[in-house]
C-alpha positions in Angstrom: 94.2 77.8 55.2 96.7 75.8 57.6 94.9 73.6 59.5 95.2 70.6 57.7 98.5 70.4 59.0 97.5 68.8 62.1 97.2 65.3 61.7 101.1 65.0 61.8 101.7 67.0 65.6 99.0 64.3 66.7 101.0 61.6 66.0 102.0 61.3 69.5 98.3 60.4 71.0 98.0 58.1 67.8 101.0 56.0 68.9 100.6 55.8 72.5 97.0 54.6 70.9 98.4 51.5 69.0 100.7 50.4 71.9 101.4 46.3 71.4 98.2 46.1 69.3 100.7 47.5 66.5 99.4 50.1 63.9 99.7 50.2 60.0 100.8 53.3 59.9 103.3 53.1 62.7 106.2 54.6 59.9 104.2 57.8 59.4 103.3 58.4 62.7 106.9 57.8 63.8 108.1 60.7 61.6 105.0 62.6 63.3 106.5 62.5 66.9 110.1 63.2 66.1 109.2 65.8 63.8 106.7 67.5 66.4 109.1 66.4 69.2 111.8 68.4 67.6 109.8 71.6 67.3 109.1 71.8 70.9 112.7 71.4 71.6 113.1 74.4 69.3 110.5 76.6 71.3 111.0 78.9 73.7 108.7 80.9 76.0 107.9 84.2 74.5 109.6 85.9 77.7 113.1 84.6 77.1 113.1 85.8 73.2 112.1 89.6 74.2 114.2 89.6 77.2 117.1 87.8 75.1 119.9 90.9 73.8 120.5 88.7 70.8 116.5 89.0 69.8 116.4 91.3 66.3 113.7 94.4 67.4 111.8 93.4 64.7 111.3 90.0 66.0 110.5 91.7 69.4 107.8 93.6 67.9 106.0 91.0 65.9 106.1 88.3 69.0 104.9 91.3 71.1 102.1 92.1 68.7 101.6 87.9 68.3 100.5 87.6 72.6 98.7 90.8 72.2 96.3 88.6 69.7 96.5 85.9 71.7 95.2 87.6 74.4 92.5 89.0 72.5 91.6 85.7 71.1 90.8 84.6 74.4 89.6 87.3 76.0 87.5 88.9 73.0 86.5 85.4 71.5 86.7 83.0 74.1 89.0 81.0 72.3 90.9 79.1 74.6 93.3 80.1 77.2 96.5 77.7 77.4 99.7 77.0 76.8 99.2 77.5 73.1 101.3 80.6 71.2 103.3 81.6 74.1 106.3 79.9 72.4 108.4 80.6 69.5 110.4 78.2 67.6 112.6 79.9 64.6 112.1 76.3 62.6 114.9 77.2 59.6 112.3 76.8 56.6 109.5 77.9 54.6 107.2 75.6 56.1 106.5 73.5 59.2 104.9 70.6 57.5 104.1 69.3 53.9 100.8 68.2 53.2 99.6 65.6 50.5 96.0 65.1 49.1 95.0 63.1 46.3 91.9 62.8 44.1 91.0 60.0 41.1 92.0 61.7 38.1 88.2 61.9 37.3 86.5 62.9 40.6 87.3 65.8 43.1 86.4 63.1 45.8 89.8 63.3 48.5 91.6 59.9 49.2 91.1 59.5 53.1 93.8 58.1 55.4 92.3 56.7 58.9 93.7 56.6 62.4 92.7 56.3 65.8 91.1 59.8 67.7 91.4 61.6 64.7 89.2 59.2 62.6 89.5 59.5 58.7 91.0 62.9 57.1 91.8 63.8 53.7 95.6 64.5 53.6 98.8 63.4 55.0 101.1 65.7 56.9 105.0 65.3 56.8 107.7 67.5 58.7 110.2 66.7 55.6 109.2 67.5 52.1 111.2 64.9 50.6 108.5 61.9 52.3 106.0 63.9 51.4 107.1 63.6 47.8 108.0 59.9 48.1 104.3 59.2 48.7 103.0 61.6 45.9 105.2 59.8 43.7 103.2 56.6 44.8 100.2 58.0 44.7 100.6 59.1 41.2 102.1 55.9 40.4 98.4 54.6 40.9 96.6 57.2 38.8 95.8 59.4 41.1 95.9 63.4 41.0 98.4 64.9 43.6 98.7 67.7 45.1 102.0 68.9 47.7 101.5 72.0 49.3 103.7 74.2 52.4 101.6 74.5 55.8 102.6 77.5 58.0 101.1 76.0 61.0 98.9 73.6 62.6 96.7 72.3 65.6 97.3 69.7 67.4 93.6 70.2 69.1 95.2 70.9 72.4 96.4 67.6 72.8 100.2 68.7 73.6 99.3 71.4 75.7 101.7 69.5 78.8 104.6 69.6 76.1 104.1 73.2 75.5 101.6 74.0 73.5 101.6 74.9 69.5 104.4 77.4 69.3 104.4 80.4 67.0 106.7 79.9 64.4 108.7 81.7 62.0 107.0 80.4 59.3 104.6 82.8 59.8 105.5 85.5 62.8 106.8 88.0 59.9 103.4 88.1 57.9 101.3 91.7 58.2 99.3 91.7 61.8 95.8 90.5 60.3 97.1 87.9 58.7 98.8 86.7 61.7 96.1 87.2 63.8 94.0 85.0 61.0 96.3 82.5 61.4 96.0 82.3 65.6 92.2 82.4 65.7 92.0 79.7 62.9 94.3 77.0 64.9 92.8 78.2 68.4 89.7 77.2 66.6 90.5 73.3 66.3 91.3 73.2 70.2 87.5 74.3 70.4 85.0 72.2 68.0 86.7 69.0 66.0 85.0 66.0 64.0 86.6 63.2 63.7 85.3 62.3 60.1 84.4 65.3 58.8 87.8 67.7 57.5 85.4 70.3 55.9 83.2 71.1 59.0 86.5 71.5 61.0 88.3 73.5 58.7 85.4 75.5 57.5 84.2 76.2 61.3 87.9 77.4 62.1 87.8 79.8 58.7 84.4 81.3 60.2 86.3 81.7 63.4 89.0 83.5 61.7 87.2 85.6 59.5 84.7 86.6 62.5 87.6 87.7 64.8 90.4 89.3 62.6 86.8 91.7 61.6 86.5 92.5 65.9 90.4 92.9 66.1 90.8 95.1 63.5 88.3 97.5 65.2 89.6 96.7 68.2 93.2 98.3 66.9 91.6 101.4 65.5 94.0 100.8 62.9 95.1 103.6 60.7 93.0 103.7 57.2 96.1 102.4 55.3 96.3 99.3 57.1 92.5 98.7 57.1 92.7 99.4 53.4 95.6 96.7 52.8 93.3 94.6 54.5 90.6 95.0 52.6 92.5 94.3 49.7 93.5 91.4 50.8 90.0 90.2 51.8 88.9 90.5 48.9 91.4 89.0 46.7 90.6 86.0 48.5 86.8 86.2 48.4 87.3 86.8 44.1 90.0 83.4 44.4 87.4 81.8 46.2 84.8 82.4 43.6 86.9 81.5 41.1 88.0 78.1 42.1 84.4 77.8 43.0 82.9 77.8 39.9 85.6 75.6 38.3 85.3 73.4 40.8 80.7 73.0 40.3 81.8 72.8 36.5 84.0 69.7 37.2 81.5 68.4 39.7 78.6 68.6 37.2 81.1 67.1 34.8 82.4 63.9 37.0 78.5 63.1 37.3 77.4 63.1 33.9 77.0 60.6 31.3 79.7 61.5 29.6 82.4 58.7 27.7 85.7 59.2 29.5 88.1 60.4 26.3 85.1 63.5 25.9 84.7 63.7 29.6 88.7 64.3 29.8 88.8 66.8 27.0 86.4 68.6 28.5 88.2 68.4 32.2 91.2 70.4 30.5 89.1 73.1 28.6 87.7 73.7 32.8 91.3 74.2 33.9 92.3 76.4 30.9 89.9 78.7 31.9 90.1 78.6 35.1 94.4 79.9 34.7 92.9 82.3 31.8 90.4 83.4 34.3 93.2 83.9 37.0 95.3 85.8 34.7 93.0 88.4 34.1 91.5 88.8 37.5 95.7 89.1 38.7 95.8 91.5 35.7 93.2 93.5 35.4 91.6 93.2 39.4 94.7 92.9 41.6 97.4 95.2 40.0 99.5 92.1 39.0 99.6 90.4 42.8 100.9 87.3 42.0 100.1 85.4 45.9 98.2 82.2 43.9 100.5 81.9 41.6 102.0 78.8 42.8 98.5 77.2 43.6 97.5 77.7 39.6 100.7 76.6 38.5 100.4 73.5 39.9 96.4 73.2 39.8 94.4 69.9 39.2 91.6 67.7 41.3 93.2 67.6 44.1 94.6 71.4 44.8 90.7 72.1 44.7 89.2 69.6 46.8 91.3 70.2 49.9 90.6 74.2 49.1 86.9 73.2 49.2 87.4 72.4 52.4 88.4 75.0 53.9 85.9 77.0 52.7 82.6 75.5 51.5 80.6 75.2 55.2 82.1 79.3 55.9 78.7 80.8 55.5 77.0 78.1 57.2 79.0 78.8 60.2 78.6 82.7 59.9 75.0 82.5 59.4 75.3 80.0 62.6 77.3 82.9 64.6 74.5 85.4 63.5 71.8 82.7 64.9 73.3 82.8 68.1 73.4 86.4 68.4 77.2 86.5 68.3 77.6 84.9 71.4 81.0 82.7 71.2 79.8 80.7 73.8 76.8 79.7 72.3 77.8 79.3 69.2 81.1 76.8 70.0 78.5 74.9 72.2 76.7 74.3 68.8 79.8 73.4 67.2 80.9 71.2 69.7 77.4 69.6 69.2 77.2 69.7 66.0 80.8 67.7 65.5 79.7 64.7 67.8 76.8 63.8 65.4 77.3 61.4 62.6 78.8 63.2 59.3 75.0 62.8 57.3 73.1 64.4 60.4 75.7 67.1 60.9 75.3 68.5 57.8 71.4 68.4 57.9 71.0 69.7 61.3 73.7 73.0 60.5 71.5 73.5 57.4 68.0 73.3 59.6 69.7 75.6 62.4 70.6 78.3 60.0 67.5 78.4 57.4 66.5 81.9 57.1 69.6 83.6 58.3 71.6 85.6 56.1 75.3 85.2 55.2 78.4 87.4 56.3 77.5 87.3 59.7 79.6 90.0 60.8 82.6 88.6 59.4 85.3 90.7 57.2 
């Protein structure tokens, strides 16, 4: 969803980091602390935009609704209670930062970058679009597959929390009230549990969080059957994307491994993504009444728009049958999380699987 994001607001701790030892990077993360210093200058306390005249009511009513889910998050989910979302910044564009993943043209493996406290991730973040697209254009330039996508928001792990806090934004502050409240509980959910080596754990743990929550809010609300159903809808368009790009993605997988000569293994790589836009196109069609929200994501579709979604969702059910282990205690279950993400990559995956064995999926969430 939007967490991947993050890596350019914590370019502030990564500098101070480097000091006179110098850093490679020190050009990227420079761009990271003007562009995250420059937001915070943009933010104001929620209190001064609903008591400001010049505030638009409807603006007033979504940041009104927006601390009404903060508040929820922490009381309700124990998320935690800072500085965090009681700022706004109206930021002027469509989206806060631009992201950049790449894969080999023959591999959905991600191309990691590396930095110090945030270890190795699998994308670069940019606050201008147009560096973001000057190091696709390198990237591709060495045969790699590219993909540049919008993020609405991000984490910066509670790092800034003395600057502020993450702000709302209006990237996102308009969107319908679950999906904002999605958004909050999922970037909330990095400040919690966050491994340094290990993007799909923390974005998958944060989905779980997010999915869990918007399902306790929305019963919370006793929202009106309409706007449960809109939610519904919604939920399950993504659960049917999900599944889509799932099975493309296991066919490519399968592919990449076997023995296959490169000219037939190619051929067969484009037959996978035909499908996978015919596939699209009928579930939009014949599923979804013509809602056209991945549009944009299929146009542009190849190794690398699928492994980043992979991460963001393939450890979900882990982390729900986890919740369900734990009896739906928060507490319990972010202590595991927190455990969980100190352990090296190899035995974090194999003690989440050996905690959960037996349990369910859809533990609780919507």
């Amino acid at each position: 969803m939007t967490g991947l994001g993050g890596v350019a607001a914590l370019g502030l701790s990564v500098l101070l980091l480097c000091g006179a030892a110098g850093c490679s990077s020190l050009g990227y993360i420079g761009q990271s602390v003007a562009g995250h210093l420059e937001l915070m200058q943009r933010a104001r306390p929620v209190e001064r935009w609903l008591a400001d005249p010049a505030t638009p009511p409807n603006l007033k009513r979504e940041l009104a609704q927006a601390q009404r889910i903060r508040v929820f998050a922490v009381r309700e989910l124990h998320l935690p209670d800072n500085s965090s979302y009681t700022r706004y910044a109206d930021i002027g564009r469509p989206a806060v930062v631009w992201n950049v993943v790449a894969t080999p043209e023959l591999s959905l493996t991600l191309k990691t970058w590396c930095f110090p406290i945030m270890g190795c991730v699998g994308y670069r973040g940019y606050f201008h679009k147009v560096d973001a697209e000057a190091l696709a254009a390198k990237l591709r330039a060495q045969s790699l597959e590219v993909d540049v996508y919008g993020v609405p928001a991000y984490s910066t792990l509670g790092w800034t929390n003395w600057l502020g806090g993450d702000p709302l934004l209006s990237t996102f502050i308009g969107w319908p009230e679950a999906e904002v409240a999605r958004l909050v509980f999922h970037e909330l959910a990095h400040q919690v549990a966050y491994a340094a080596d290990d993007t799909a754990f923390n974005e998958s743990f944060a989905v779980a969080v997010e999915r869990i929550g918007v399902a306790r809010w929305l019963a919370a609300q006793g929202h009106d059957p309409a706007a449960q159903r809109e939610f519904d809808a919604a939920q399950t368009r993504r659960e049917e994307f999900r599944a889509l790009t799932l099975k493309t993605r296991s066919a490519l997988e399968a592919l990449y491994a076997s023995a296959l000569p490169e000219p037939a293994m190619r051929a067969r790589k484009a037959e996978l993504f035909e499908a996978l836009r015919a596939d699209y196109l009928r579930l939009k069609v014949e599923r979804w009444g013509g809602y056209a929200g991945y549009d944009a994501f299929i146009a542009r579709v190849n190794n690398a728009a699928l492994a980043v979604q992979g991460a963001y969702n393939d450890l979900v059910p882990d982390f729900e049958r986890l919740f369900a282990r734990k009896g739906g205690d928060f507490d319990a279950f972010y202590a595991e999380a927190k455990r969980l993400a100190a352990l090296p990559k190899a035995e974090r995956r194999a003690t989440l699987h050996a905690a959960i064995a037996g349990v369910p999926s859809a533990a609780g969430a919507s």
